[in-house]
C-alpha positions in Angstrom: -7.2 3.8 -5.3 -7.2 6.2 -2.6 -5.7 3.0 -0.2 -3.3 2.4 -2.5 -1.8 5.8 -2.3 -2.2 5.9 1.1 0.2 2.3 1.3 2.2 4.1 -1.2 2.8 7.6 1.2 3.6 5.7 4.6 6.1 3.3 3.0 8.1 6.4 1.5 8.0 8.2 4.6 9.4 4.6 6.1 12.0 5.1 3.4 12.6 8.6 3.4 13.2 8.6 7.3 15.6 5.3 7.0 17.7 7.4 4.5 17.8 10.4 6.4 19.0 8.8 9.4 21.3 6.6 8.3 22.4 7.0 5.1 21.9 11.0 4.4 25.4 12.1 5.9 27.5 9.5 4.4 30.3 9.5 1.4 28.5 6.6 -0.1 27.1 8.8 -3.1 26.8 5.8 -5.4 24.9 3.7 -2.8 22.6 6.3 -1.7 21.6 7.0 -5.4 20.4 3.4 -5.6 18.9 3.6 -2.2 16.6 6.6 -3.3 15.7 5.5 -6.8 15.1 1.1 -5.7 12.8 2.6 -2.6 11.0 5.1 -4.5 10.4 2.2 -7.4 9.6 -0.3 -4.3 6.9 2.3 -2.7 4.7 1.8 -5.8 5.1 -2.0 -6.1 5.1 -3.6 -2.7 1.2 -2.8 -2.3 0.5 -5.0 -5.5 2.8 -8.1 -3.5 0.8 -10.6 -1.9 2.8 -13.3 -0.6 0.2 -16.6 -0.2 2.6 -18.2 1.9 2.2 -15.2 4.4 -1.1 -15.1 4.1 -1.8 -18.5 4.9 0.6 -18.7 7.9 -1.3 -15.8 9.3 -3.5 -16.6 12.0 -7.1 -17.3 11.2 -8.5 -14.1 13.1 -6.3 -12.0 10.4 -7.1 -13.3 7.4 -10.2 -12.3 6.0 -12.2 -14.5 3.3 -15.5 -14.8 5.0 -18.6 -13.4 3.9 -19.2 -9.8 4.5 -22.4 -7.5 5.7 -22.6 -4.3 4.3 -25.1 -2.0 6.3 -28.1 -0.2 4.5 -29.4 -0.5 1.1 -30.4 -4.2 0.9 -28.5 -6.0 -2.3 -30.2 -9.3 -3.6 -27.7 -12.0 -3.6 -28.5 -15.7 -2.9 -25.9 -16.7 -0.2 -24.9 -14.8 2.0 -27.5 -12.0 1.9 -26.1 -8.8 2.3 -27.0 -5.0 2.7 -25.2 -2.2 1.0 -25.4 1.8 0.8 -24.1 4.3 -0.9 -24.4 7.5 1.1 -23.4 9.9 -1.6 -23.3 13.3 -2.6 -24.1 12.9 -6.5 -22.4 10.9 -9.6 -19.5 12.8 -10.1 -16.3 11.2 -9.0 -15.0 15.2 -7.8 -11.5 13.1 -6.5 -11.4 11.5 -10.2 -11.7 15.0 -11.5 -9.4 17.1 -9.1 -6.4 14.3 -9.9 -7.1 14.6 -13.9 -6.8 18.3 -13.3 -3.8 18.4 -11.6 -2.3 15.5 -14.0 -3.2 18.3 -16.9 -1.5 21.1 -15.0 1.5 19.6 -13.8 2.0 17.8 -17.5 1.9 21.6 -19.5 4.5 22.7 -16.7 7.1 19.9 -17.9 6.0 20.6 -21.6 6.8 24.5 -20.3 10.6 23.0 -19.4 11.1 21.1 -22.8 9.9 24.3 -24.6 12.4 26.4 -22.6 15.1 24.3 -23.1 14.8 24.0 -26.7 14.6 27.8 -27.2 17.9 28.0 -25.4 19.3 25.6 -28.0 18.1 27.6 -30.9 19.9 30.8 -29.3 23.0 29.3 -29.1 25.9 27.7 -30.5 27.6 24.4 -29.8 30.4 22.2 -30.9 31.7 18.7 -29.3 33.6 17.4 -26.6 34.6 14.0 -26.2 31.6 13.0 -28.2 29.2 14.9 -26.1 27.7 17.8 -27.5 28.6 21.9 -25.6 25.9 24.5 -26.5 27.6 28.0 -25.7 24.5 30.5 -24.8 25.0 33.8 -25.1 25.3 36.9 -23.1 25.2 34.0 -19.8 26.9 32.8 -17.1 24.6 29.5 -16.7 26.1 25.8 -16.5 23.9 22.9 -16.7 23.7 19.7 -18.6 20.7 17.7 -19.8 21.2 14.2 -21.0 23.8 14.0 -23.7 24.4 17.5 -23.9 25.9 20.3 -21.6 25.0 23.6 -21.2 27.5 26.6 -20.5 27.2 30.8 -20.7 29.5 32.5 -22.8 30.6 34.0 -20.2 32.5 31.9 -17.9 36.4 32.6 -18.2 38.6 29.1 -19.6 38.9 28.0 -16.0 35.6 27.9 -15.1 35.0 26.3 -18.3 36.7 23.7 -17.7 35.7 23.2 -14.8 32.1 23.5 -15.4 32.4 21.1 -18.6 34.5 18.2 -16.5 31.8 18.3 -13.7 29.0 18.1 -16.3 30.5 15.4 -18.3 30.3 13.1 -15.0 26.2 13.9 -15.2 26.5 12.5 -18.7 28.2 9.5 -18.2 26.8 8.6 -14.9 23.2 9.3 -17.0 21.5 11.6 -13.9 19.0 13.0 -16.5 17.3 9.6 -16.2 16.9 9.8 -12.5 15.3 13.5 -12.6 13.1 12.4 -15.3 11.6 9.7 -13.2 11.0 12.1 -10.4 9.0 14.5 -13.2 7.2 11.5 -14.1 6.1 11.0 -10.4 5.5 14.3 -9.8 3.0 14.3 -13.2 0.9 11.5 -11.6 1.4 11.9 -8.1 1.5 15.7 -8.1 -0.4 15.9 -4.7 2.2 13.8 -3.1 5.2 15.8 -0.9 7.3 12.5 -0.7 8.4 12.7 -4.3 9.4 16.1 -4.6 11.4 15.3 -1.5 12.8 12.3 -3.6 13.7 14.5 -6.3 15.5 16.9 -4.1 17.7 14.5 -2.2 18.5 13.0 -5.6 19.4 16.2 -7.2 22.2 16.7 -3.8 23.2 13.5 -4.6 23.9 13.8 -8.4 26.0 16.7 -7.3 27.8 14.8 -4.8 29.0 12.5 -7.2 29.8 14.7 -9.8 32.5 16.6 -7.5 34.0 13.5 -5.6 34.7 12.6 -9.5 36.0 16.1 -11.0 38.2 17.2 -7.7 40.1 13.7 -9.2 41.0 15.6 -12.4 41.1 19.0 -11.2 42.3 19.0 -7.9 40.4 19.0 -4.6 41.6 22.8 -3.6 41.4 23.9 -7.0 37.9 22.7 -7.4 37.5 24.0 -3.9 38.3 27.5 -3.9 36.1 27.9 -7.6 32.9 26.9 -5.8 33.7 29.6 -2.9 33.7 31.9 -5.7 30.6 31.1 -7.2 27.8 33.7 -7.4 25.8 32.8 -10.8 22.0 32.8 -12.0 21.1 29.2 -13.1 17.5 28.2 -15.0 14.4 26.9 -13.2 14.3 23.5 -15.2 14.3 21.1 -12.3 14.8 18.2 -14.5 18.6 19.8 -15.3 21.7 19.0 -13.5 22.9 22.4 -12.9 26.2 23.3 -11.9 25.2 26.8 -9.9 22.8 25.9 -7.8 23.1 28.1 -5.1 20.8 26.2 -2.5 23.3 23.2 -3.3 26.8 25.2 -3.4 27.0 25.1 0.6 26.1 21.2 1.0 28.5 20.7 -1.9 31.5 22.4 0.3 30.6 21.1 3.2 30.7 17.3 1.6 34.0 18.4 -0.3 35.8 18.7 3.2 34.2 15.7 4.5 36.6 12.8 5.5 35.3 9.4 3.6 33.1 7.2 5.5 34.0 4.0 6.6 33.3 0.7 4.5 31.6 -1.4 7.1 29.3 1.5 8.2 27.6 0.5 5.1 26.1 -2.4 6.5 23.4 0.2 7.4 21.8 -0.7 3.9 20.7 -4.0 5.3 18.6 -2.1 7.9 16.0 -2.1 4.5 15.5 -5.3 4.9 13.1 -6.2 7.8 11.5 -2.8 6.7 10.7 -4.5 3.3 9.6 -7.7 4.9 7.3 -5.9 7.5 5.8 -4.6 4.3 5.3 -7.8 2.5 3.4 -9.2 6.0 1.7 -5.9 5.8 0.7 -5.9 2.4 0.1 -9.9 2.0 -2.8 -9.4 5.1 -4.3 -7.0 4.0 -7.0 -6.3 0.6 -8.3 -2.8 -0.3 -12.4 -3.3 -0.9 -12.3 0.6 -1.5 -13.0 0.4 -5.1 -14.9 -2.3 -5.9 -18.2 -3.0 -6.3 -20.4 -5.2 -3.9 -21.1 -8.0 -6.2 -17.2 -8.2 -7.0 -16.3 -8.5 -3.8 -18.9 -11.6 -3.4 -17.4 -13.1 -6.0 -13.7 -12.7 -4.8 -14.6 -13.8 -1.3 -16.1 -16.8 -3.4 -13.1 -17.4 -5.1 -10.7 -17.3 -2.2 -12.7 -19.4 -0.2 -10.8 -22.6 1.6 -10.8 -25.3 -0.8 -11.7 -29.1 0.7 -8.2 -30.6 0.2 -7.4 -28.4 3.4 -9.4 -30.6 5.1 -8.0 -34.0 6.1 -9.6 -35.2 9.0 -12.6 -33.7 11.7 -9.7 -32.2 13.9 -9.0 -30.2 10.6 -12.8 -29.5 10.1 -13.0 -28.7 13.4 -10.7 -25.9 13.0 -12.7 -23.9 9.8 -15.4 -21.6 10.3 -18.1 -21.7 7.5 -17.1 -20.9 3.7 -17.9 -23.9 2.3 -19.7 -24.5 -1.6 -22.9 -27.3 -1.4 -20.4 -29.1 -3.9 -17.6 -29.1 -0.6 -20.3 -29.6 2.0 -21.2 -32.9 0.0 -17.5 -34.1 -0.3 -16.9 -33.3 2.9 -19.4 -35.4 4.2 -18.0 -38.4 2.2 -14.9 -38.1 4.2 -16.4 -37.8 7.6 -18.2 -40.7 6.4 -15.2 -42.4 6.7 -14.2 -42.1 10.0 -17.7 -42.3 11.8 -16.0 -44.7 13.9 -12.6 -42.6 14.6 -15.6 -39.8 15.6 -17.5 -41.6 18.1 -14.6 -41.0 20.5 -15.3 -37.0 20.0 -18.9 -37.7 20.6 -18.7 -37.5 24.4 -16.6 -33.9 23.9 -18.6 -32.5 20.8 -21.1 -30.2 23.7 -17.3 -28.4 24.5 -16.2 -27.8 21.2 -16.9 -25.6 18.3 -18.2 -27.4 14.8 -17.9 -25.5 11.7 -21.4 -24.1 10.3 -20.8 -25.8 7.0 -20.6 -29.4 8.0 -22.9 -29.2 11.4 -26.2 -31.8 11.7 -28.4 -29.2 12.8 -27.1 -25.2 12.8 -27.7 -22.9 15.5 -31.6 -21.3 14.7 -33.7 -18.7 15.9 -37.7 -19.5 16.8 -38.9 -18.7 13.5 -36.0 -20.7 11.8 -36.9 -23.5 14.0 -39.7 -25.0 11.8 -37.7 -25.1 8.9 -36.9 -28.9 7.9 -34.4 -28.7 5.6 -30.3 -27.3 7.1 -29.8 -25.5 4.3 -32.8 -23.6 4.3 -32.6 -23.3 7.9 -28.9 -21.5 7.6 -29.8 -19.4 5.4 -33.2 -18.4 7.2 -30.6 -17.2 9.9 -28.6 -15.9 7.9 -31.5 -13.3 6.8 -32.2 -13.1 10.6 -28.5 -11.8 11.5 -29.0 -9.5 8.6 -32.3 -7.8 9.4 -31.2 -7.6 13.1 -28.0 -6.1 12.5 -29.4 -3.9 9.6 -31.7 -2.9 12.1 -29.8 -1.9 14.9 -26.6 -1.4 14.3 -25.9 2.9 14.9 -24.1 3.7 11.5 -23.8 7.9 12.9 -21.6 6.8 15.0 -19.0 6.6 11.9 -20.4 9.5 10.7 -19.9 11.7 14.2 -16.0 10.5 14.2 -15.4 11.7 10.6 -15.2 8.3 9.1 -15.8 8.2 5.1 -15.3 5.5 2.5 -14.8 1.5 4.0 -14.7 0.9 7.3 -14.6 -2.5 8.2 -15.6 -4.3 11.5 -14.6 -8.0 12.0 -16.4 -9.8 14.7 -16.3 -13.1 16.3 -18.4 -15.1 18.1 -19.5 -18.3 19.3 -22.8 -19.5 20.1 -22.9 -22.0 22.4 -24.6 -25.4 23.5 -27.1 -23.2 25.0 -28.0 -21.3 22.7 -26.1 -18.1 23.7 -24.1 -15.9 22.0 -20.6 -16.0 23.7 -17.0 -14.6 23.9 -17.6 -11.9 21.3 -14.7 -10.2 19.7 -14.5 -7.1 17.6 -12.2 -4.8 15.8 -12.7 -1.6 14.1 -11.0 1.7 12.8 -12.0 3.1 16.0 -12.8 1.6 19.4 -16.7 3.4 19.0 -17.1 0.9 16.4 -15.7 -1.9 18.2 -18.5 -1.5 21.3 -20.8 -0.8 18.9 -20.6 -4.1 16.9 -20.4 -6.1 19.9 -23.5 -4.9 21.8 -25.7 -5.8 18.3 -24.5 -8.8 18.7 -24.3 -9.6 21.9 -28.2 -8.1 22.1 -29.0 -10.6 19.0 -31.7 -12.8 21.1 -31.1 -16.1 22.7 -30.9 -19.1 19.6 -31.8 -22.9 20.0 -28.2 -24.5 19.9 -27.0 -26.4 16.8 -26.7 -30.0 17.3 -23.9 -32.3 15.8 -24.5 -36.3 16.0 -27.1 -35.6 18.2 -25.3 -33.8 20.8 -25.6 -30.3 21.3 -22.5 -28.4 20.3 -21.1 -24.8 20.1 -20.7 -23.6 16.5 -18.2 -20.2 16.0 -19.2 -17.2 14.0 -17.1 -14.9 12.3 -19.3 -12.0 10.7 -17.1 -8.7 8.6 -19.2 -5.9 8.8 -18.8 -3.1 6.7 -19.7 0.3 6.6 -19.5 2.4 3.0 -20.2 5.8 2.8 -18.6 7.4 0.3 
């Protein structure tokens, strides 16, 4: 959850800085309102989007589906084994309990607005307008409007009347209530978020916008003009109002007014959204949040995205995938590389220079104490134990702790061990370089292994070994 809202704050601020440089100072009201209510929509939805075909033309060192080591409290699960701790101050969810808090607050503030709203309707009087319906309140000098229904102080002499009323009646029809109740809506269940009350305000300038470039139409731009220099009027605190005297608006609104009317092509600027969207699909379609689940749900997904045999035509193929195979595609995978014993001969000669997959090797890679093990299965997963009691063992989890590090931090490393029996060309990457060094000298300290053999030769055999750290 909490890297969901973290996608869903950077890609508005991607948004929110796109509009504001581009778009913020332009005539193009009606384009700008679809801008801010599509990307704040978008900011909520992209982080669900996973795009397989991305995913899959991703490079391999990106796209992460092998088995992962958790660190600490040991978790008892056939293949792989893994270890798992919860470093954790109690049972209470306090995040959980803070956000339903605030959701309760924020949601008897917006039941405050409906309540205030309908008490000025029962204190005043209304009639209609061109099918919309005027409430006259007395003893005011307000102007607002509020879905189907304007608002207006008794008063406001018959000019400003009908001024207030045409400008509100282009609210109406142009239905802004239903952008400004969106924004509420955000701001109920993301009330810790500053991007949407940002939204809401740059929405609430535009509705405005739109509303005069309309009215000056009917009324007359200097007209119009000269009646908002003369405003000086209280107006209600119901953000979810369009109100015509809104003082920290009046100024934008005049400025706008004397504005000369963009040019059409400059609004080729819109399609500057695009490779921002597709970044974020990439983005999005790479990446999986583990935050929230537990351990033996995440074995099972990793199970479940695991590469299927089909993917693998030939031994060049084979060659090519490290580990992640079921006994049920070890066995069919066997069938086909029974096939083409002759057509693998001819690698014989190079199999000592490159790397076999761990799921379809002769003999794997072993440790001393592996060795006598008969059986490869067994012996794989004797190592595998191995790799986890050594890592569990020495890998320094403080150093997360000392940089500030909470929650999942994962480390992906890469390795090879070769047709020696040493572990080469280690590769790591981490949240924060400390982590990086730290996963490579565990490994790179693991002690010297007898070297797997493939057809009888003795062959290199890669590793790739997510490490993850959870403290909550």
């Amino acid at each position: 959850m909490l890297y969901y809202l973290l996608q869903t704050v950077i890609f508005q601020v991607l948004f929110l800085v796109l509009y504001d440089v581009f778009h913020k100072k332009d005539t193009f009201f009606t384009w700008n309102r679809l801008y801010l209510l599509s990307t704040s929509i978008l900011s909520f939805i992209l982080p669900f989007i996973k795009i397989k075909s991305i995913q899959e033309n991703i490079p391999e060192e990106y796209v992460f589906q092998l088995p992962t080591v958790f660190i600490g409290q040991q978790i008892e699960v056939e293949t792989p084994s893994i270890l798992y701790i919860w470093n954790s101050m109690g049972n209470m969810n306090w995040w959980q309990l803070c956000y339903g808090i605030g959701i309760c607050i924020m949601l008897i503030l917006f039941i405050r607005k409906i309540i205030a709203l309908k008490t000025i309707q029962n204190n005043a009087t209304y009639n209609y307008i061109h099918g919309y319906k005027i409430y006259t309140i007395r003893d005011s000098k307000d102007a607002f409007s509020f879905f189907k229904t304007v608002y207006i102080g008794d008063q406001l002499n018959s000019i400003e009347r009908k001024q207030v009323i045409t400008h509100e009646i282009v609210h109406l029809q142009e239905k802004h209530s239903l952008d400004l109740l969106w924004f509420e809506l955000l701001k109920i269940v993301f009330w810790f978020n500053p991007l949407v009350y940002l939204y809401q305000l740059r929405i609430n300038v535009i509705h405005e916008f739109i509303a005069d470039a309309k009215s000056i139409k009917i009324l007359g731009k200097k007209k119009y003009y000269e009646q908002l220099l003369n405003t000086v009027f209280a107006t209600e605190n119901i953000k979810f109002i369009n109100q015509f005297f809104n003082y920290s608006l009046i100024k934008k609104r005049i400025l706008m007014l004397q504005k000369s009317k963009s040019k059409k092509t400059l609004k080729l600027k819109y399609l500057l959204l695009l490779p921002i969207v597709c970044s974020i699909l990439v983005y999005t379609s790479c990446t999986e949040d583990l935050s929230n689940q537990e351990p033996e749900k995440i074995i099972k997904k990793q199970a479940d995205q695991k590469r299927p045999i089909e993917l693998i035509k030939d031994l060049k193929d084979a060659i090519t995938v490290t580990g992640g195979l079921t006994d049920e595609e070890e066995e069919a995978l066997k069938v086909l590389l029974a096939k083409d014993r002759e057509d693998l001969s001819k690698y014989k000669n190079d199999l000592g220079k490159v790397e076999i997959p761990f799921s379809i090797i002769d003999k794997v890679p072993t440790t001393n104490s592996c060795n006598s093990t008969i059986d490869n299965s067994q012996r794989k997963k004797c190592v595998s134990n191995e790799i986890k009691k050594f890592v569990n063992t020495n890998f320094n989890i403080k150093i997360a702790e000392s940089n500030g590090l909470t929650g999942i931090n994962r480390i992906y490393v890469r390795f090879k061990i070769d047709n020696t029996g040493k572990i080469v060309d280690v590769q790591a990457r981490a949240p924060i370089p400390e982590l990086e060094q730290e996963a490579k000298r565990v490994i790179q300290s693991f002690p010297q292994m007898i070297p797997g053999e493939h057809q009888g030769e003795k062959v290199g055999v890669l590793y790739s070994l997510p490490i993850v750290l959870m403290i909550e």
